[in-house]
Each structure stands twice: as C-alpha cells, then as structure tokens.
C-alpha positions in Angstrom: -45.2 -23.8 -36.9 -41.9 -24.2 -38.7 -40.5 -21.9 -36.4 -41.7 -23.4 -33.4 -40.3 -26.8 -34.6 -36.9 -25.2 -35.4 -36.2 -23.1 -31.9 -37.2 -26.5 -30.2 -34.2 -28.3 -32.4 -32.0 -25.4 -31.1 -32.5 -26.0 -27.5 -32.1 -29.6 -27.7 -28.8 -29.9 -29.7 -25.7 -28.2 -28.7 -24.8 -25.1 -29.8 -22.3 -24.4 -32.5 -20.8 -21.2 -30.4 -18.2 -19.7 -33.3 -16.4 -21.2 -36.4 -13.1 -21.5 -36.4 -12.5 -18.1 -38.4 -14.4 -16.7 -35.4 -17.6 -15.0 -37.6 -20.4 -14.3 -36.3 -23.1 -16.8 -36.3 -27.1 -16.0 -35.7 -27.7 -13.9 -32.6 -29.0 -15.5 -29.8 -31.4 -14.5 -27.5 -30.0 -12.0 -24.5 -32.7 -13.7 -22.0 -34.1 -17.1 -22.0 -33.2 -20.8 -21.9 -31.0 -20.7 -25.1 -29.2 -17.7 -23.8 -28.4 -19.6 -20.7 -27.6 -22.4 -22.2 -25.3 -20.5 -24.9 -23.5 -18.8 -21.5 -22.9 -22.0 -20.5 -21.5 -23.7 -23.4 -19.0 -20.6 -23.2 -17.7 -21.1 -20.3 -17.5 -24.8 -20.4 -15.5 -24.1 -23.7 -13.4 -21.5 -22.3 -12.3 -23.2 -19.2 -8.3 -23.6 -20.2 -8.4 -19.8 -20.9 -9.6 -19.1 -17.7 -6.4 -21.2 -16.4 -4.2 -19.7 -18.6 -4.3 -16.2 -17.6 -4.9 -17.1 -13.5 -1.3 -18.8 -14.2 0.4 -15.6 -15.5 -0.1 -14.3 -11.6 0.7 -17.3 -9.5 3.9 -16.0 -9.2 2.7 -13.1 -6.9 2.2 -16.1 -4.1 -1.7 -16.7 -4.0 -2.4 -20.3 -3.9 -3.2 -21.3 -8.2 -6.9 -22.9 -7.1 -7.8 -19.5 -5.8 -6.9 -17.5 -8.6 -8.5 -19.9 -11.0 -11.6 -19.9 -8.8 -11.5 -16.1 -9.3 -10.8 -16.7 -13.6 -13.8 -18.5 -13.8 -16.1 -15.4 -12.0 -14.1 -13.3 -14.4 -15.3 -16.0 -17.5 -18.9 -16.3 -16.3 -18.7 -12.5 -16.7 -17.4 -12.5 -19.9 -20.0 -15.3 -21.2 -22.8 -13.0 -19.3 -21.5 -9.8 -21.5 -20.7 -11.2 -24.3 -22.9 -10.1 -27.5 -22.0 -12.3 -30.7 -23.4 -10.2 -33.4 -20.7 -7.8 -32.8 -18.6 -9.7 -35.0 -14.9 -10.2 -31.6 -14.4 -13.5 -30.5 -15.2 -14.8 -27.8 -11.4 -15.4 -26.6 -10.7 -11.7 -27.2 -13.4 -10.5 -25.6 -13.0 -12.4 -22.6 -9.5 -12.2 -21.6 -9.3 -8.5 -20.4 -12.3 -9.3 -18.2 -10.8 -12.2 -16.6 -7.5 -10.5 -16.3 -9.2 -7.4 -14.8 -11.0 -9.6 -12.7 -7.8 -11.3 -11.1 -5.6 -7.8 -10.8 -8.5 -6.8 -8.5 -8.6 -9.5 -6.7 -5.1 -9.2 -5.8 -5.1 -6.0 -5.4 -8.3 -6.2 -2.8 -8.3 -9.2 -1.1 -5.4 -10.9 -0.9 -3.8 -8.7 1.9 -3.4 -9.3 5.1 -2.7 -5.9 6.0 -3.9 -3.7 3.3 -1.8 -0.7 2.5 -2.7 2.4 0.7 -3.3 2.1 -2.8 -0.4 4.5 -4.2 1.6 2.5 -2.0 0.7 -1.1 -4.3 0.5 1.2 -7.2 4.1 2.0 -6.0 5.0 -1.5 -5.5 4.4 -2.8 -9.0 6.2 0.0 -10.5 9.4 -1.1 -8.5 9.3 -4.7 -9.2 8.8 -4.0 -12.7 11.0 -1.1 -12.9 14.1 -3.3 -10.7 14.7 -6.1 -13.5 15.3 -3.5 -16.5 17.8 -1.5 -13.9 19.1 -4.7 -12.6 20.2 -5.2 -16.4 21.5 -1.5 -16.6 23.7 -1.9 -13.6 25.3 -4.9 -13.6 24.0 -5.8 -10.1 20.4 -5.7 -7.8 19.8 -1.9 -7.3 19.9 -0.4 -4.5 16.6 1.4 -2.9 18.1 4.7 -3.3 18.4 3.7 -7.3 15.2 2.6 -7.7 13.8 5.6 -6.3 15.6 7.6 -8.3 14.9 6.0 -11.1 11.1 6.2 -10.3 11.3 9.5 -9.5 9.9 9.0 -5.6 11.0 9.5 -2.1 13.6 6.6 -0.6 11.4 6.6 2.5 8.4 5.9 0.0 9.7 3.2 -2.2 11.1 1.0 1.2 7.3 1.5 2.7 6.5 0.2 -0.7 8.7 -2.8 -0.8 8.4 -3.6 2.9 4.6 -3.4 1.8 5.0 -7.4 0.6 5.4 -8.9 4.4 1.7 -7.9 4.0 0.7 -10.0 1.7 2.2 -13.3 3.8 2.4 -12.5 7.1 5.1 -15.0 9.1 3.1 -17.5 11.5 4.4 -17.1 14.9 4.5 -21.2 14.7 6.7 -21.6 11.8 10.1 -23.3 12.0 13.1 -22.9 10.5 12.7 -25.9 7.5 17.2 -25.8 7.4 18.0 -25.1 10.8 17.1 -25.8 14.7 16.0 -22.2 15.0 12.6 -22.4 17.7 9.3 -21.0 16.3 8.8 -17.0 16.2 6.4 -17.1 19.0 8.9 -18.4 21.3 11.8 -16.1 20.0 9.3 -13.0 20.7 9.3 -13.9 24.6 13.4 -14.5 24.8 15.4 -12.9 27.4 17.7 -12.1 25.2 16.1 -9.0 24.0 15.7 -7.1 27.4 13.7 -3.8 28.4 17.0 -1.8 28.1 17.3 -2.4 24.5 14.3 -0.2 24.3 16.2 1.8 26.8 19.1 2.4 24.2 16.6 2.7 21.4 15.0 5.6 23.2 18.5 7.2 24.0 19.6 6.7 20.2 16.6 8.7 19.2 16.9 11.7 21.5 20.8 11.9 21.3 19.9 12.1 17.1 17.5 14.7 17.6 20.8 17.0 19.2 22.4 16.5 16.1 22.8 19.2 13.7 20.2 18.6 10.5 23.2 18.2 7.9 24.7 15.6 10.2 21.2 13.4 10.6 20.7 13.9 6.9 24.0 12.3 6.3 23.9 9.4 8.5 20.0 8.7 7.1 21.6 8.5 3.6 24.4 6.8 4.9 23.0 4.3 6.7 19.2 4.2 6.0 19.5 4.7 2.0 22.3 2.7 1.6 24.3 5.6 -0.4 28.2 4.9 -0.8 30.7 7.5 0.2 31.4 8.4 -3.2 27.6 8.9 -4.1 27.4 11.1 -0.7 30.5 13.3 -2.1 29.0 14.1 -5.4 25.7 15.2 -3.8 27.6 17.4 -1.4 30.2 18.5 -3.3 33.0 16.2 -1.3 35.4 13.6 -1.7 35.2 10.2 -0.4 37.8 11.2 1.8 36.3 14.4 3.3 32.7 12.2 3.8 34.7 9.4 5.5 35.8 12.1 7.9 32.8 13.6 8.4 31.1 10.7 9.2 33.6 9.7 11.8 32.9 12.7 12.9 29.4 12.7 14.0 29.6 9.0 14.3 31.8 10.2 17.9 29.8 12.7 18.5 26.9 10.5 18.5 29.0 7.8 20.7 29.7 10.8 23.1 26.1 11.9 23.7 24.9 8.4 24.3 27.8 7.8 26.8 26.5 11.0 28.5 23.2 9.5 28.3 24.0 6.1 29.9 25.8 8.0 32.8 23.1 10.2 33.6 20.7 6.9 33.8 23.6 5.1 36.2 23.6 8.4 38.5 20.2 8.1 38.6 19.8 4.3 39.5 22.5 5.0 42.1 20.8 7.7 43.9 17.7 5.7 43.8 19.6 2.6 45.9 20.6 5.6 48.6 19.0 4.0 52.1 15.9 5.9 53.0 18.1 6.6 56.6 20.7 8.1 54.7 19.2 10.4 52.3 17.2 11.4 55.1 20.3 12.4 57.1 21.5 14.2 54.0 18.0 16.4 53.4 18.3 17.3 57.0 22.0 18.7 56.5 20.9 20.9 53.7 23.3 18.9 51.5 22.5 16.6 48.1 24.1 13.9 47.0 27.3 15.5 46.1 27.7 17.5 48.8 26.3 20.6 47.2 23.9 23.0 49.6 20.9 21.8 47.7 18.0 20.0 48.5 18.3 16.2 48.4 14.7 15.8 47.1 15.1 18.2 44.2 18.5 16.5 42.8 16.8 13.1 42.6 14.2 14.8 40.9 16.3 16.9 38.5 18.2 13.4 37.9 15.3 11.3 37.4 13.7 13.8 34.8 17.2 13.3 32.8 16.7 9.6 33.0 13.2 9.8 31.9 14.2 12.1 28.8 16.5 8.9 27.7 
C-alpha cells in the first residue's frame, strides 16, 4: 500500500524533470500516464530551445512560424526518445534531433522546384565555401573561383547557385516595391520580345556549332565563366594581348556567319512574296529566281531548308 499511495502523489504533483547539475533522477516509466505526462513537461520546458535553434535557419527565407512549428515535432521527438537514466541532459540530447529535424525539412519540403540532391548538397558547400574566399580575395568570387576552389565543374556550381530561384519562385503578380515597372505576368506577353528573337537565338546556336572547339571553348570561358583575359592566357599559355586578339577574332567570325544567316532568311522571305503569276512564268521558262536554268520549285525549296536550319 505505501507504494500505491506514493505513485498516486507522483501523478498528481509535477514532475521535478532534472536538477540543475543535470543528474539523473529515478527512471520513469517508458509507457503509461507518468511517462506522458513526463514527455510533456519536457517539452513545455523546452519550448525556447526549440525557438532557438529554428532561428539559426530563418535566414535561409522560410517564414520563422514554420520552422518553429517544425522545432517543436523535432522536440516532441526528443521528449519521446529521451531515456533519463542514461545520465545526458535533456538539452543535449535534444538539440541534434531538432536540428536534424529542421535541415530535413529544408532540405525536403521547402522547394518549389526540387533539384537533385548533389545539387543542394552542392549549394551549401558554395555559400559556405564563398564567405571564407570572399575574405581570401578581397572581393565576391567569381563562379569560376568557387568552382575551383570546390573542386567542381563551372557549369555545376551555376546550376547549383541558380538552384535558389527554386526555393522562392517570383509571382507573376509582383511589382516592383521602388519603381513603376508592371507585374511579370504582363511583361511575359510584351511585344517587345518578338518571335525573331528566338529567330536569332536559334541562328546564334547553329552559327556556334560551325565554330572550331578551341574557339567555343574560349568564348564559354570568356563569356559564360566570367574568366579575365589574363586568367584565359595563363590556361593557354597566351598573353592578354594574344587572347584579346583571338577573341576578336572569332568574335567576327561569329558576326560573319550570323550575317550570312540573316541573308539567307531575307532571300528566303523574298522569294516567298514572288506573285504566284510570276513564279509560275518563271517554272515555265526553265529559269529560277536568279535566272539560273533550274527549277523554280526546287530553289525555294533549297532556300527554305536554309531558313529552317536558322
């Protein structure tokens, strides 16, 4: 009967839950009402360290009552797992739960757009790897330096920071807070960015493709990397000079081929306003456009399979 008498007094006074030199006390029960009601004196405790860890990640942009909604899963956790005879506190115990608890979270289900996980892996490495080079440098590194630095493709390491838009994808709604700009949505259907942009994208492309390999590598690292003339010299063995050349250079070649490009499209469109009467006249004299003894029919063809290829 004593013993009886002296669980009752436990359930119906609160809990002492640890001393301040964090001992042990007696172990409770791992099932019942005074384990429940030990769990729940934890947490209730605990709440501000649950608040204090959820603020160490507000700065990746999640709103600070969802992350502390997902520190308190991460605490009930904790308080759930938690075995006192062990002799840790209960604040040691619990924080890598919680904190394991929001780093999925983010990593899970706070994208919009979910990229592959080497690619956040990736991600975190550069934003903590760009403040210690930042200090090394002088200045923001570049993408090509933090690459390097990580020991990754460029092409990889822009996915990766491009990666972010994902997290907080632009409404198409949204205004300009400091300027008169219209929202996105109505930008998107502006006449200002016409079908033959594409048209010159396409051309771009195809009149790259002709270029030799060393001369696309250089204008990728160039233009795409961001590497300076005197970083593109040491790599190929050049000075600034002889890279400045080289990429004026290819940089007219490139005009050239696009210019060839654009007339072969205007030859094209031309032959295509030709009066039916007239061509017809033409096809019947054995004679294309140019006066040439070809057929009329295949010319337009030939003509409209360049434009096509632009």
């Amino acid at each position: 009967m004593p013993d009886f008498f002296a669980a009752l007094a436990m359930e119906t006074s609160p809990i002492q839950l640890l001393p301040p030199d964090h001992s042990p006390q007696a172990s409770v029960p791992k099932s019942g009402r005074l384990r429940q009601t030990f769990e729940n004196e934890l947490v209730l405790a605990y709440l501000d360290l649950a608040e204090a860890l959820a603020a160490r990640f507000e700065a990746r942009g999640r709103e600070r009552a969802d992350l502390n909604q997902v520190a308190y899963l991460g605490l009930v956790k904790a308080a759930r797992g938690f075995d006192q005879t062990k002799g840790d506190s209960f604040p040691a115990y619990a924080a890598p739960t919680i904190t394991g608890e929001l780093k999925r979270y983010l990593r899970d289900r706070s994208w919009v757009v979910r990229p592959p996980r080497h690619i956040q892996d990736l991600r975190s490495r550069i934003f903590r790897a760009e403040p210690e080079l930042a200090q090394t440098l002088g200045r923001i590194p570049r993408v090509s330096e933090l690459a390097q630095h990580l020991g990754v493709d460029a092409a990889e390491a822009q996915e990766a920071i491009c990666a972010s838009s994902s997290l907080h994808p632009d409404s198409l709604d949204a205004v300009d807070a400091h300027g008169d700009s219209p929202p996105i949505g109505e930008m998107l259907a502006s006449p200002d960015m016409p079908i033959e942009r594409l048209e010159e994208l396409a051309c771009l492309r195809d009149a790259m493709q002709e270029l030799d390999s060393a001369d696309r590598e250089l204008l990728y690292r160039r233009y795409f990397c961001e590497e300076t003339q005197v970083e593109l010299g040491k790599r190929l063995g050049m000075s600034q000079m002889q890279v400045s050349r080289r990429l004026a250079r290819v940089l007219v070649d490139l005009q050239r081929r696009l210019l060839e490009a654009s007339d072969s499209a205007e030859s094209d469109s031309a032959a295509q306003r030709t009066s039916p009467s007239v061509a017809h006249r033409m096809a019947g004299s054995g004679l294309s456009m140019n006066g040439s003894p070809h057929h009329a029919s295949s010319r337009v063809n030939v003509r409209r399979r360049a434009s096509r290829s632009c």
